[in-house]
N, C-alpha and C positions, 0 to 999 in steps of 0.2 A: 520469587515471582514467576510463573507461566508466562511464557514468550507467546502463546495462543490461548485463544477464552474462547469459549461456544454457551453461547445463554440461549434457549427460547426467545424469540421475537415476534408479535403480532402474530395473525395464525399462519400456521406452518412454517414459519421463517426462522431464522436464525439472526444472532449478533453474534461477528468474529469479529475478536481482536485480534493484531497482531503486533507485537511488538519486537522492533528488529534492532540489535547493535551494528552500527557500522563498522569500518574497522578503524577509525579513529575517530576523534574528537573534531576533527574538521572535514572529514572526507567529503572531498568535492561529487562524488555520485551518489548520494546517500538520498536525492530526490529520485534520481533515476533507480536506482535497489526498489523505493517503494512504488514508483510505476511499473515495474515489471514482477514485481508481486503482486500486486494490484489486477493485472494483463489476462499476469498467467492463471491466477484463482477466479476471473470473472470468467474467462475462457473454458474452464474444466469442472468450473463446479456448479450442478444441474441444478442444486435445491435454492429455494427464494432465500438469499441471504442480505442483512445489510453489514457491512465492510469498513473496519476502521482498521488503517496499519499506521504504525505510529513506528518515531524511533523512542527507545526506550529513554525511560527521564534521566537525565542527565548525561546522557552519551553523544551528546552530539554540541558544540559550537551554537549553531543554528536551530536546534529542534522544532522549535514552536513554529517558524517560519518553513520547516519543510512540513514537517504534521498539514500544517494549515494547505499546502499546497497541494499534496498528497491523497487530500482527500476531500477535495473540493470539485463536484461536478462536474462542473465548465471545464476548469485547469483541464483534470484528467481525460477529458473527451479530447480536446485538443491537442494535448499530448500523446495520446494512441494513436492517432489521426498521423502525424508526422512521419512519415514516411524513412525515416533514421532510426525511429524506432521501431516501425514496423519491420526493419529489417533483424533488431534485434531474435533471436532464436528463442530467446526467453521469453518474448509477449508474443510473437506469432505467432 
């Protein structure tokens, strides 16, 4: 499996996947890994893309429930927003 997909999207855009392992089956930051992937590739990357990062199937306790949160509009706006992570080095 490719941990990264690039498809053609609508014109001139792109669809990237990405799919990331945590480092355990439970890892408590495995939401925050995918906010700050998220951060850092809207931050850096010029061309119209739309943006799925997922944890990879079966690697994670909770996936579906961080997937979902990860990559849901609102969540993520708010989450960047947060001034804890704005501190983060990886999304600012």
């Amino acid at each position: 499996m490719n941990s990264v997909q690039v498809q053609p999207f609508e014109e001139n855009g792109y669809l990237v996947r990405i799919d990331f392992n945590p480092t355990v089956p439970h890892c408590s930051l495995a939401s925050l890994i995918g906010l700050c992937l998220r951060g850092k590739i809207q931050k850096n990357v010029v061309e119209r893309i739309k943006l799925d990062i997922v944890i990879a199937e079966g690697k994670h306790s909770t996936e579906e429930e961080i997937n979902k949160q990860i990559n849901d509009k609102e969540r993520v706006a708010a989450a960047l927003e947060n001034p804890n992570l704005k501190k983060c080095s990886i999304v600012a």
